[in-house]
C-alpha positions as a Markdown table, in Angstrom:
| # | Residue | x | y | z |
|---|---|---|---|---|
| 1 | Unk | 60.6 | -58.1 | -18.3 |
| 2 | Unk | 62.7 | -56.1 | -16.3 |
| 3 | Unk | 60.7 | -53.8 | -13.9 |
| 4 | Unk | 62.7 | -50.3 | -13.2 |
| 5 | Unk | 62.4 | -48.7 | -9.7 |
| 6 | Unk | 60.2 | -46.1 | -10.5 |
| 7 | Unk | 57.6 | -48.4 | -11.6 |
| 8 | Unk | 58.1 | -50.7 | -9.1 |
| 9 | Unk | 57.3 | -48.3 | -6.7 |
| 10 | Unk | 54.3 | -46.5 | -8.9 |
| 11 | Unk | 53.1 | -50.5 | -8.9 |
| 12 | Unk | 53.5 | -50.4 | -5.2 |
| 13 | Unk | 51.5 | -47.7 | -4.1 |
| 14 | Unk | 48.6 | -48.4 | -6.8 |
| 15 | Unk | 48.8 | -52.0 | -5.3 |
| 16 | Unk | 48.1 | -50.6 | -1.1 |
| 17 | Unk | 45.2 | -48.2 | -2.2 |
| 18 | Unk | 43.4 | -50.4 | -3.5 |
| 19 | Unk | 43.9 | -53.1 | -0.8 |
| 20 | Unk | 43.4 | -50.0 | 1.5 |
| 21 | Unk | 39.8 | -48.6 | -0.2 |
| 22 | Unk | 38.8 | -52.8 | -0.1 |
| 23 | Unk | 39.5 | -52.5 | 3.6 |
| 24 | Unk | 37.9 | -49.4 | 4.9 |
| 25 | Unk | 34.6 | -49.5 | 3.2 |
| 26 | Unk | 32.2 | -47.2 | 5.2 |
| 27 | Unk | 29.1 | -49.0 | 4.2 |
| 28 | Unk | 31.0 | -52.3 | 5.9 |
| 29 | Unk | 31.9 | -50.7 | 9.2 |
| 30 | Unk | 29.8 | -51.1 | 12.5 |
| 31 | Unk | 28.9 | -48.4 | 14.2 |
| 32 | Unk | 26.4 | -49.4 | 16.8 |
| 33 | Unk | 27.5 | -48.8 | 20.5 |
| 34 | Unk | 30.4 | -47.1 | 21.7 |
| 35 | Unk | 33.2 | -48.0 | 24.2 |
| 36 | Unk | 35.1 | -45.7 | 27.1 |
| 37 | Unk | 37.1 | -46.0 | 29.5 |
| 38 | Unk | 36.8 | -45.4 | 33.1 |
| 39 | Unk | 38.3 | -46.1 | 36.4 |
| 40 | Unk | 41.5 | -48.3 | 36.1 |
| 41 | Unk | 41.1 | -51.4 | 39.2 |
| 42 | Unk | 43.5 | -50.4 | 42.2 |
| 43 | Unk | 45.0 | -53.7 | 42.4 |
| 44 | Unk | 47.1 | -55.2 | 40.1 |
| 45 | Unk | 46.8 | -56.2 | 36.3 |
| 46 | Unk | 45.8 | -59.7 | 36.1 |
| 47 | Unk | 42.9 | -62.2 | 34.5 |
| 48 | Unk | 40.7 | -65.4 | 35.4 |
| 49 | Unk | 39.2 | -63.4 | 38.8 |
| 50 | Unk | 35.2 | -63.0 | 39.9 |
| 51 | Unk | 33.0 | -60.3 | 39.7 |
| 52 | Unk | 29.8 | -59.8 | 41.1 |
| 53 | Unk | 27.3 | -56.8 | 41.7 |
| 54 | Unk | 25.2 | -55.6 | 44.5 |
| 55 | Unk | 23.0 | -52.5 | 44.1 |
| 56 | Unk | 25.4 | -49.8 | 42.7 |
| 57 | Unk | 28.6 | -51.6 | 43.6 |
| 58 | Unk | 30.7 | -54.1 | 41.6 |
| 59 | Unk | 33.0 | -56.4 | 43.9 |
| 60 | Unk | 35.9 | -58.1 | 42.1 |
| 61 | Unk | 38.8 | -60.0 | 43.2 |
| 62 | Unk | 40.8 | -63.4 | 43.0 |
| 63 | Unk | 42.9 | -64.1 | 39.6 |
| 64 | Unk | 46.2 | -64.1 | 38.6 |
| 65 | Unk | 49.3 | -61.8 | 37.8 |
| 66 | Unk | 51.6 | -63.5 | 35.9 |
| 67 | Unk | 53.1 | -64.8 | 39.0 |
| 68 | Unk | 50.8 | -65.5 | 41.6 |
| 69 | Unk | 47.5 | -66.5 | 42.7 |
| 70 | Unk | 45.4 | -63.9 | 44.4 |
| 71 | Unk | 43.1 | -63.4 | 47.3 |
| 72 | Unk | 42.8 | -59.3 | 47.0 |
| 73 | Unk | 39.4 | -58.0 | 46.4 |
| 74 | Unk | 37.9 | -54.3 | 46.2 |
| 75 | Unk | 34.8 | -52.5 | 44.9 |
| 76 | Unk | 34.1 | -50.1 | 42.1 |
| 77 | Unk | 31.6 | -47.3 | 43.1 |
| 78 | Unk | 29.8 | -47.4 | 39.6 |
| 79 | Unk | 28.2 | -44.0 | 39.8 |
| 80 | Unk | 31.2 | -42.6 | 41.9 |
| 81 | Unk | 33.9 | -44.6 | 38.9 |
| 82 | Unk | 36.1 | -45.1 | 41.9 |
| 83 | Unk | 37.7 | -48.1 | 43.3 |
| 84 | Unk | 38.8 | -49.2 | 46.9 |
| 85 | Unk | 40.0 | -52.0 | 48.4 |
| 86 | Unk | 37.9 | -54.3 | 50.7 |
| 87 | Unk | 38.9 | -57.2 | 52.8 |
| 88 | Unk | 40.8 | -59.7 | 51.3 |
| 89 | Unk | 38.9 | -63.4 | 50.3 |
| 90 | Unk | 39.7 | -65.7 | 52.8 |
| 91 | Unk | 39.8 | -68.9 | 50.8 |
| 92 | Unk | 43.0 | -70.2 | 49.2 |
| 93 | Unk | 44.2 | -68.0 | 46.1 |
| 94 | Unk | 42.7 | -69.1 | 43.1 |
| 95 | Unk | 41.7 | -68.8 | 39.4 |
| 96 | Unk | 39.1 | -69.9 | 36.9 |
| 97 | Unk | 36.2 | -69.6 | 40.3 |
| 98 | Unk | 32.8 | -68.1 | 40.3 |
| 99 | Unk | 30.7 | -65.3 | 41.6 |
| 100 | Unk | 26.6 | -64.4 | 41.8 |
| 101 | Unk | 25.0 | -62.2 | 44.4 |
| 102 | Unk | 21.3 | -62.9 | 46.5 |
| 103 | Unk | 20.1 | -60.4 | 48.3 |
| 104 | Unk | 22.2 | -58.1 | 49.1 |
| 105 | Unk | 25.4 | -60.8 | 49.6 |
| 106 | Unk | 28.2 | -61.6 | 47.1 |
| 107 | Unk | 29.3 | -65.7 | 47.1 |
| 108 | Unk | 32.3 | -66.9 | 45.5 |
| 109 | Unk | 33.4 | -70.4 | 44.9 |
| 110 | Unk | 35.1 | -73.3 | 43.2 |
| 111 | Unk | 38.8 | -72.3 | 40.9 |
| 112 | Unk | 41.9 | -73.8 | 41.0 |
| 113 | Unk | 44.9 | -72.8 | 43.3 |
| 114 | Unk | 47.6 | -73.9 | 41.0 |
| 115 | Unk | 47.5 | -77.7 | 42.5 |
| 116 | Unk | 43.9 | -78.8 | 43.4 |
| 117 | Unk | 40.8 | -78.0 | 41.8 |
| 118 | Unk | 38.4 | -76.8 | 44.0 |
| 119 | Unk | 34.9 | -77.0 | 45.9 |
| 120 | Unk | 35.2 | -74.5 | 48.8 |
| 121 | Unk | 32.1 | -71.2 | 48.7 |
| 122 | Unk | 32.3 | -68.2 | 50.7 |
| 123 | Unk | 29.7 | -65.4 | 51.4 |
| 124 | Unk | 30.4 | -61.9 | 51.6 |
| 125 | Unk | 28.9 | -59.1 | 53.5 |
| 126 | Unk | 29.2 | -55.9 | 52.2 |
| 127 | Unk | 27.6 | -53.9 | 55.6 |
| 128 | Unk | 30.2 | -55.5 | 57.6 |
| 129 | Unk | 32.8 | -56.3 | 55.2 |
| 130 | Unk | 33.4 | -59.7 | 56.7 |
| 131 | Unk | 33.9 | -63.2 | 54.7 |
| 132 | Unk | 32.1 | -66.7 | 55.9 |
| 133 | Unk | 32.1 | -70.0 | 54.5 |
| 134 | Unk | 29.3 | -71.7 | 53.2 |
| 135 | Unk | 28.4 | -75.2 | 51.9 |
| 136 | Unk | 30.8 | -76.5 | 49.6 |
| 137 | Unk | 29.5 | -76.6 | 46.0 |
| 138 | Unk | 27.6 | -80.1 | 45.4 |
| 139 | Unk | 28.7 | -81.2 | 41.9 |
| 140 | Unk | 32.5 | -81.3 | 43.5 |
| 141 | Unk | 35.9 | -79.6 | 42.9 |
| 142 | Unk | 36.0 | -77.8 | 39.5 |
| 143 | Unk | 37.4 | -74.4 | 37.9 |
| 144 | Unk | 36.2 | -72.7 | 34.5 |
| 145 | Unk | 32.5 | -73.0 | 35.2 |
| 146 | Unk | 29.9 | -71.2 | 35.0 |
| 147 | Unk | 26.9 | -69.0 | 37.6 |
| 148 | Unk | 24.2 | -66.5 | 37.7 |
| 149 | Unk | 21.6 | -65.6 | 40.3 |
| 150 | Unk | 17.7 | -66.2 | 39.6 |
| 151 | Unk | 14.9 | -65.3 | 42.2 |
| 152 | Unk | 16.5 | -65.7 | 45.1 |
| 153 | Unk | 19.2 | -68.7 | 44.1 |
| 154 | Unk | 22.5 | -69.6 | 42.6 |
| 155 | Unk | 23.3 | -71.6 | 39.9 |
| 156 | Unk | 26.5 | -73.3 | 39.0 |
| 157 | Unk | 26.9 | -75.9 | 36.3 |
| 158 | Unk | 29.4 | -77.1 | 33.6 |
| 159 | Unk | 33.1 | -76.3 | 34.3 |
| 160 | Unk | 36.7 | -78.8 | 34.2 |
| 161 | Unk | 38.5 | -81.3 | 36.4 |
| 162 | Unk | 40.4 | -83.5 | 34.1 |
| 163 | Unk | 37.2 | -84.0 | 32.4 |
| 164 | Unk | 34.3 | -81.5 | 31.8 |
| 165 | Unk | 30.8 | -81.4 | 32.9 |
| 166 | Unk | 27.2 | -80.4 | 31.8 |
| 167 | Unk | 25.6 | -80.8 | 35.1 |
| 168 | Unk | 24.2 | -77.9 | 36.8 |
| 169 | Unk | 23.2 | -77.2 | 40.4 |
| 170 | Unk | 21.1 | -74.2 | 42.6 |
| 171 | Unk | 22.0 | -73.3 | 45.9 |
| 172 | Unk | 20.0 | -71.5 | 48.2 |
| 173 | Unk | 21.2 | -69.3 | 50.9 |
| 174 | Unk | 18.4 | -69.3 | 53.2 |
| 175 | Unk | 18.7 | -72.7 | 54.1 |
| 176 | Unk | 22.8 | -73.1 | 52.6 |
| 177 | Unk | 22.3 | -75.9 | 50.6 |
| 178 | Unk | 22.8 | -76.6 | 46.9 |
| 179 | Unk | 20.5 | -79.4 | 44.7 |
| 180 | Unk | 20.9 | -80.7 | 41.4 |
| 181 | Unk | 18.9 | -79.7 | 38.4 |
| 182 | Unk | 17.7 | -82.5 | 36.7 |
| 183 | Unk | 17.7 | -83.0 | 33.7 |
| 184 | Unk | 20.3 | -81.3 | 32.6 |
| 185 | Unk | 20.4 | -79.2 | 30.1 |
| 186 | Unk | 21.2 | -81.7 | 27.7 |
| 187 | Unk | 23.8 | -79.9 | 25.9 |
| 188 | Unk | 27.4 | -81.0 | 25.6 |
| 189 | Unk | 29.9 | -80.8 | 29.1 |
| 190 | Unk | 32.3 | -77.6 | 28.6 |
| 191 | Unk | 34.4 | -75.0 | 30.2 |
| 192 | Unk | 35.1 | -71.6 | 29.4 |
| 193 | Unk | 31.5 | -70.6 | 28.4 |
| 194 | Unk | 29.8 | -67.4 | 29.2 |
| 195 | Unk | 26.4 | -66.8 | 30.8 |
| 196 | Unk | 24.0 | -64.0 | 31.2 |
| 197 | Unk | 20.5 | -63.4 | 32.4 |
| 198 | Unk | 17.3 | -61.8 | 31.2 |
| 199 | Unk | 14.5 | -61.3 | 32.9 |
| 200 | Unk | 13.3 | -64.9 | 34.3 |
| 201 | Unk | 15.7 | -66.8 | 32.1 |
| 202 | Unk | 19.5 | -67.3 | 31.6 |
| 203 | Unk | 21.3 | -68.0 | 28.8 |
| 204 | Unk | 24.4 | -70.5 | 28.2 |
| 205 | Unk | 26.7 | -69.5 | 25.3 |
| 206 | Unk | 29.9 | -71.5 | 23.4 |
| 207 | Unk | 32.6 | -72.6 | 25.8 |
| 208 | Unk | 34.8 | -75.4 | 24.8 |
| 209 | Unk | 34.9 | -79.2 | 25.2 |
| 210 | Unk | 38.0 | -81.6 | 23.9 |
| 211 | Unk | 39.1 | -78.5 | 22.0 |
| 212 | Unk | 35.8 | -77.7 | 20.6 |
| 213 | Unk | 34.2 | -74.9 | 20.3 |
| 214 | Unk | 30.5 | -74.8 | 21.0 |
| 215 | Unk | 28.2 | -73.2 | 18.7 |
| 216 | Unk | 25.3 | -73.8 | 21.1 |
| 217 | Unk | 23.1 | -71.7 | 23.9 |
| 218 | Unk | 20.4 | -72.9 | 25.9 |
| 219 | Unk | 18.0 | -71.0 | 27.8 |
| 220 | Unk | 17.0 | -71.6 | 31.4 |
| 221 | Unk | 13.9 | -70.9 | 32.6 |
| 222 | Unk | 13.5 | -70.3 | 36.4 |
| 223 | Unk | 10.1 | -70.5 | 36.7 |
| 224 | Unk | 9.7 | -74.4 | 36.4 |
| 225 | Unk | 13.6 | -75.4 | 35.9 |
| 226 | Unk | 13.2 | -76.4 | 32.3 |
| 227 | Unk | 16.3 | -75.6 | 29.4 |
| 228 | Unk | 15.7 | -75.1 | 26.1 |
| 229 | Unk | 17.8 | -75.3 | 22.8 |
| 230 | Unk | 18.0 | -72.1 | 21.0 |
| 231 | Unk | 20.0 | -71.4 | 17.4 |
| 232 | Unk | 23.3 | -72.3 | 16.9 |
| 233 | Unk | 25.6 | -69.4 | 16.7 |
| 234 | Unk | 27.3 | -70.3 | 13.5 |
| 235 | Unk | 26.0 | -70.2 | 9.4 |
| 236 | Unk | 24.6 | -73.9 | 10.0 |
| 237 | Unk | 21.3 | -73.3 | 7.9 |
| 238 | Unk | 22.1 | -73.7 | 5.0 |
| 239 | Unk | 18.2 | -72.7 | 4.0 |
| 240 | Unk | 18.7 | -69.4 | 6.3 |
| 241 | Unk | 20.1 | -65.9 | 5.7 |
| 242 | Unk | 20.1 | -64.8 | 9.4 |
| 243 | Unk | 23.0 | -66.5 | 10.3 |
| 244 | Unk | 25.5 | -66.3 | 7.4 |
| 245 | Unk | 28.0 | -63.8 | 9.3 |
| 246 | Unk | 27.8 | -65.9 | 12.4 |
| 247 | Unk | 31.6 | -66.7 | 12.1 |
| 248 | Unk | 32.6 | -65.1 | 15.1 |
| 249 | Unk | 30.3 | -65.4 | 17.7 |
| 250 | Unk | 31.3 | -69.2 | 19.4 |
| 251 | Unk | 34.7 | -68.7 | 22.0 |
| 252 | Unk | 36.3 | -69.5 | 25.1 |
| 253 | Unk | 36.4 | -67.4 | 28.8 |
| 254 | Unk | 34.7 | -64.6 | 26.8 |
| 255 | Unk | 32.4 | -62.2 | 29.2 |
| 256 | Unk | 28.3 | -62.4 | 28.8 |
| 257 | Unk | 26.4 | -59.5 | 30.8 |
| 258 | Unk | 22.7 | -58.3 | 29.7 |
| 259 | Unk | 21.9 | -54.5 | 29.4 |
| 260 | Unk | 18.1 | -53.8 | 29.0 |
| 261 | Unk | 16.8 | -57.2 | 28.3 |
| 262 | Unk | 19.4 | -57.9 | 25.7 |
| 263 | Unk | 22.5 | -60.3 | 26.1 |
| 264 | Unk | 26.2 | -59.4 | 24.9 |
| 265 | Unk | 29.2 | -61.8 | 24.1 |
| 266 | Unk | 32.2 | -59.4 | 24.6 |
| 267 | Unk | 36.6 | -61.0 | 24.3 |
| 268 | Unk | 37.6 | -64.1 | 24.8 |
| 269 | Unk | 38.9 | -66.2 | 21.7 |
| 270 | Unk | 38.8 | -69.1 | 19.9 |
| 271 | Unk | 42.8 | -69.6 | 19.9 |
| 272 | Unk | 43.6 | -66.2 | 19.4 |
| 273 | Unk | 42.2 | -62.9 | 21.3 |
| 274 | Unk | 39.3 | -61.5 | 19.6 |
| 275 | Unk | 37.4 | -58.1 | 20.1 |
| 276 | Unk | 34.1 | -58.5 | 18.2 |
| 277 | Unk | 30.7 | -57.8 | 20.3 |
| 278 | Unk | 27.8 | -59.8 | 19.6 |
| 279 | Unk | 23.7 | -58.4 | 20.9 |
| 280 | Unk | 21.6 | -61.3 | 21.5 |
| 281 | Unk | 17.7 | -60.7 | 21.5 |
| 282 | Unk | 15.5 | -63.3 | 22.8 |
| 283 | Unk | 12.3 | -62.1 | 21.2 |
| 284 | Unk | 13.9 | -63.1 | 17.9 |
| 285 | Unk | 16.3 | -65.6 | 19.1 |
| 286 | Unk | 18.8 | -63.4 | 16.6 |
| 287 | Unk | 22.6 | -62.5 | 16.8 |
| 288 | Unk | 23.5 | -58.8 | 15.9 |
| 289 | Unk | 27.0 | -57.5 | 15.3 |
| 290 | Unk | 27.9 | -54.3 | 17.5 |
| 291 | Unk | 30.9 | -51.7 | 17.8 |
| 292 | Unk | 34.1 | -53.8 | 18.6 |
| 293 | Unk | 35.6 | -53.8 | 22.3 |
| 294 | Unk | 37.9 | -50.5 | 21.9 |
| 295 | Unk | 40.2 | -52.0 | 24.6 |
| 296 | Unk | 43.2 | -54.7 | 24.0 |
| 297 | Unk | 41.7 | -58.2 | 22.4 |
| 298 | Unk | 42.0 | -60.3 | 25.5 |
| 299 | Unk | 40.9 | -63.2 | 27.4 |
| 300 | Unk | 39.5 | -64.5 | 30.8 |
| 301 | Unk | 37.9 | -60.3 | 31.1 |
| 302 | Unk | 35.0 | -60.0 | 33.8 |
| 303 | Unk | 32.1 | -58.0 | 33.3 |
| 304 | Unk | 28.8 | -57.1 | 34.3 |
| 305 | Unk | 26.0 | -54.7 | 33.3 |
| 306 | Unk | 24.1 | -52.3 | 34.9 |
| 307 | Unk | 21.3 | -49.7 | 33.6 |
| 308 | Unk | 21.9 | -48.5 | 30.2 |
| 309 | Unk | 25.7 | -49.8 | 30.1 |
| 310 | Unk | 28.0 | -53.2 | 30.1 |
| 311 | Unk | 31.9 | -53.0 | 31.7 |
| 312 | Unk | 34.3 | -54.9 | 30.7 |
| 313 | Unk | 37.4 | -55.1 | 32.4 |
| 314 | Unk | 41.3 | -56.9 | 33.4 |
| 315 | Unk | 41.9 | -60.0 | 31.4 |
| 316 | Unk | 45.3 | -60.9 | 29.9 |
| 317 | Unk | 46.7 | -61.2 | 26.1 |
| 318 | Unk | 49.1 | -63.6 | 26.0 |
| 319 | Unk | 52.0 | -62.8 | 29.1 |
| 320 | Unk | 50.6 | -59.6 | 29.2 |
| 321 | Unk | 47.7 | -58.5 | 32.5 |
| 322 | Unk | 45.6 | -55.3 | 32.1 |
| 323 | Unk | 43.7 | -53.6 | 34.8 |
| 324 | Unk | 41.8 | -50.9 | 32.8 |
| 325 | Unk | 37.5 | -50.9 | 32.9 |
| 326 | Unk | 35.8 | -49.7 | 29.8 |
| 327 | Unk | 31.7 | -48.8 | 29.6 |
| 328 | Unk | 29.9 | -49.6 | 26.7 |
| 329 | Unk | 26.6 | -48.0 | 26.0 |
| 330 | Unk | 25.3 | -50.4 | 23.4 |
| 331 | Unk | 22.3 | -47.7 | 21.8 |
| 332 | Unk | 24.9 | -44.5 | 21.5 |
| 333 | Unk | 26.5 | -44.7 | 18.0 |
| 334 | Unk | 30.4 | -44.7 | 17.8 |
| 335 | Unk | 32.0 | -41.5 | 18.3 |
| 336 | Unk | 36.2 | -42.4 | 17.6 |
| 337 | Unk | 37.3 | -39.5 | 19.7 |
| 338 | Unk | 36.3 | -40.4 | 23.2 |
């Protein structure tokens, strides 16, 4: 049958309304949290660098920019949203390290400067704004790991050197030494995963190993060392509602912080960039869906929360390097226009 233009084009446009009314269902769209934007980061656009956070100050540095390895670092005022430089880090350039903060000191350690993996850790002093080194990390040269900072200690654990690791290990700055946790946590070795703590406990989300990726977290209790399996983040209950839109959750070098004892999941990718933000609540040991990342999908992001809000910020998509921050206030409902 032969099909003039008119009705080819009549056909046409019937065809995109209703493939445009499938997709924009109001009763489908998530509207819990909202994202903005704030202070772009004074140095340049790049991914893969640290971040950590001492009282009202967020210190971030390291990375890369397409073309080098970096050493710059500076700190965003959070109440002032304004950034300045600091002094730079005095280890080698590097990527894929990590960051936590005791006391009132930032320490960053262990990445990969393009050759070697590495093992080196260096504290930072914010009242003098001086860098020393510290012990080497015990569990050996590795990048794409994992920390957090729990009563008074560090922990680092899992992370990639040719082969990937599930070990875990504290360090503790008043006497600058690291010991392992044993057992460990019993979960598969990884890289790439995200971390984020609650209260007494830290949690250990997805990552990858052997081009897997994890649908598993585990909880680590400070108070006597112990980890413990929670739910998997994907539908794998088949006798269980809770978890049937769990299809997005599990990724790579996405960016976990916690915001008033709840933990997010926010970028990262499993393969391509994704933007989708997940709430976890421990009380339920349940996953909730909140208002996508209103930045660029990207990967290897830093973040951190602090009072009501999360920021997310940097990260790369592909060959391209961002250096904007956005806040996300995870109880305001989504308002399009700010």
């Amino acid at each position: 049958m032969k099909i003039t233009e008119t009705k080819f084009l009549i056909y046409l446009f019937v065809l995109m309304f209703a493939f445009s009314s499938c997709g924009n269902n109001d009763d489908d769209e998530i509207t819990d949290g909202d994202w903005w934007e704030v202070a772009f980061y004074n140095g340049f656009p790049c991914s893969d660098g640290v971040m950590f956070v001492i009282d009202d100050k967020a210190y971030f540095g390291t990375g890369y920019d397409g073309d080098d390895r970096l050493t710059a670092f500076s700190v965003y005022d959070i109440t002032g949203n304004s950034w300045k430089s600091i002094a730079d880090f005095p280890g080698a350039a590097r990527t894929g390290a990590v960051a936590f903060s005791i006391d009132g000191k930032g320490y960053v350690g262990t990445g990969y400067d393009g050759e070697d993996e590495l093992s080196d850790f260096w504290e930072y002093n914010p009242s003098t704004d001086t860098w020393k080194q510290v012990a080497d990390f015990l569990g050996g040269a590795r990048y794409k790991a994992v920390s957090f900072a729990i009563g008074g200690k560090g922990y680092v654990g899992t992370g990639y050197d040719g082969r990937y690791y599930n070990d875990f290990y504290s360090y503790d700055p008043g006497s600058d030494t690291w010991e392992e946790i044993t057992p460990s946590y019993g979960g598969r070795s990884r890289r790439g995963a995200a971390t984020f703590v609650i209260g007494t406990k830290a949690y250990l989300v997805s990552g990858m190993d052997n081009g897997v990726y994890l649908d598993d977290v585990f909880e680590f209790d400070s108070s006597n060392g112990t980890w413990t399996e929670k739910r998997e983040i994907s539908a794998s209950d088949d006798d269980a509602s809770y978890d049937d839109d769990y299809t997005t959750i599990a990724r790579i070098d996405g960016v976990g912080f916690s915001v008033n004892g709840k933990g997010y999941l926010v970028t990262g990718g499993p393969g391509s960039m994704i933007n989708n933000v997940w709430e976890y609540d421990p009380g339920s040991d349940l996953w909730a869906e909140k208002t996508s990342f209103e930045g660029t999908a990207r990967t290897d992001a830093v973040g951190f929360g602090y009072g009501n809000y999360g920021y997310v910020g940097t990260g790369r998509s592909s060959s391209y390097y961002f250096y904007d921050m956005w806040c996300f206030d995870p109880e305001k409902e989504y308002d399009e226009d700010n």
